[in-house]
Phi, psi and omega in degrees: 000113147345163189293331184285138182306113188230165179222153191260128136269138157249058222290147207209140179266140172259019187202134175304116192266117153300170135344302222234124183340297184280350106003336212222159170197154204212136175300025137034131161337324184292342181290359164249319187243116194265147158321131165072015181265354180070028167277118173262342191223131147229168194234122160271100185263093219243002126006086167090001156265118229267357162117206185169213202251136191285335169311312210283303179320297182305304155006292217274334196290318192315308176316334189238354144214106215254009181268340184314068185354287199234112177270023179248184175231167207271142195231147149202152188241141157303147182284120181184145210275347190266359201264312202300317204300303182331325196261001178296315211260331117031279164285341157316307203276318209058027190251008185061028133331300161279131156312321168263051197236113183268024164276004183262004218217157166221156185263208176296348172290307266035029213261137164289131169277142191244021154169159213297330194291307187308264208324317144300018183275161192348136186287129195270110176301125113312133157259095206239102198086009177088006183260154181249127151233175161210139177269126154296151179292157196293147174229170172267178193251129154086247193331342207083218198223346153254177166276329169297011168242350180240353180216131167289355199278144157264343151230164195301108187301341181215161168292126166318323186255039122295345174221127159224154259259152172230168165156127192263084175037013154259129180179083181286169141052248181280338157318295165316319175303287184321317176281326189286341167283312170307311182299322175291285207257341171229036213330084176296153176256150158109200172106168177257162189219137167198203156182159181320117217220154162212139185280161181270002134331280167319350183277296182327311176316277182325289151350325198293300168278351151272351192079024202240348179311275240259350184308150168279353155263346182280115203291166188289159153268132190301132193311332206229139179257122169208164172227141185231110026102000000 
């Protein structure tokens, strides 16, 4: 390693994260780097991290660029009549309980969707593997719209190819969103290739909570409970 001065971050939430930006708080860069401290590189180390809450993610992208309209990432559901009924009831309930509460999104303007028909809309036909599918169109997760409740900085304390990535190839779920953005849009060096996952637990919750677990489209809980190691 060179002679310039560098600093480690692990960035970590130190508060229980809501939804909502401001709500949240996150350990953030600033607490070593200060005006004038003579930090030139910092290395980020994710080294062994199993993913988290997507909230958490958008948090640590704001810190290190807090001018970014939008620090989250593009989403999209499969087309499918049990996803739709879920989010009709979703809406219903109104408490933002569900993942499929379309108040919870924005669309590609970065405009809130203001009813379930935008957030549900027509199905984009796809061919994946010679199989014809169709996908709803992609949306954002969120966040609000500033930066300021979760970072003090108002421009970017470093430069992208300022920072780098260490990590021994475990990096699930938002680790990967977070480093693969960074790697894509500031061309961070280093990072992990994994992805964005929803356990078949959370499927079950969600049926659940719609009240859809006995539906004949809804899938089962497995006879046998294990965890493997």
């Amino acid at each position: 390693m060179n002679q310039r001065r560098k600093a480690v971050v692990s960035p970590e939430v130190r508060a229980s994260v809501q939804h909502a930006a401001a709500a949240a708080s996150l350990q953030s860069p600033d607490n070593i780097v200060q005006p004038n401290s003579g930090i030139e590189k910092i290395i980020i180390d994710n080294s062994g991290n199993r993913g988290g809450l997507i909230l958490a993610g958008a948090i640590a992208l704001w810190s290190l660029w807090p001018q970014d309209l939008f620090p989250g990432f593009l989403s999209v559901l499969r087309d499918n009549d049990l996803i739709r009924r879920q989010s009709v009831i979703a809406t219903a309930s109104g408490t933002g309980e569900s993942q499929y509460s379309y108040f919870l999104y924005r669309d590609l303007n970065y405009t809130l969707f203001q009813n379930n028909s935008r957030f549900m809309v027509p199905a984009v036909p796809q061919v994946v593997n010679g199989v014809k599918d169709a996908y709803l169109n992609q949306f954002f997760d969120d966040f609000g719209d500033t930066s300021a409740g979760v970072t003090p900085f108002i421009i970017p304390p470093f430069e992208g190819t300022d920072y780098v990535f260490v990590s021994n190839s475990i990096c699930a779920s938002t680790c990967f969103i977070f480093s693969s953005y960074l790697f894509e849009k500031y061309s961070f060096d280093g990072g992990a290739k994994d992805s964005e996952t929803t356990d078949f637990y959370q499927i079950l919750a969600e049926l659940e909570l719609a009240g859809l677990q006995d539906d004949l489209a809804a899938p089962q809980p497995f006879p046998v409970a294990a965890n493997f190691r």
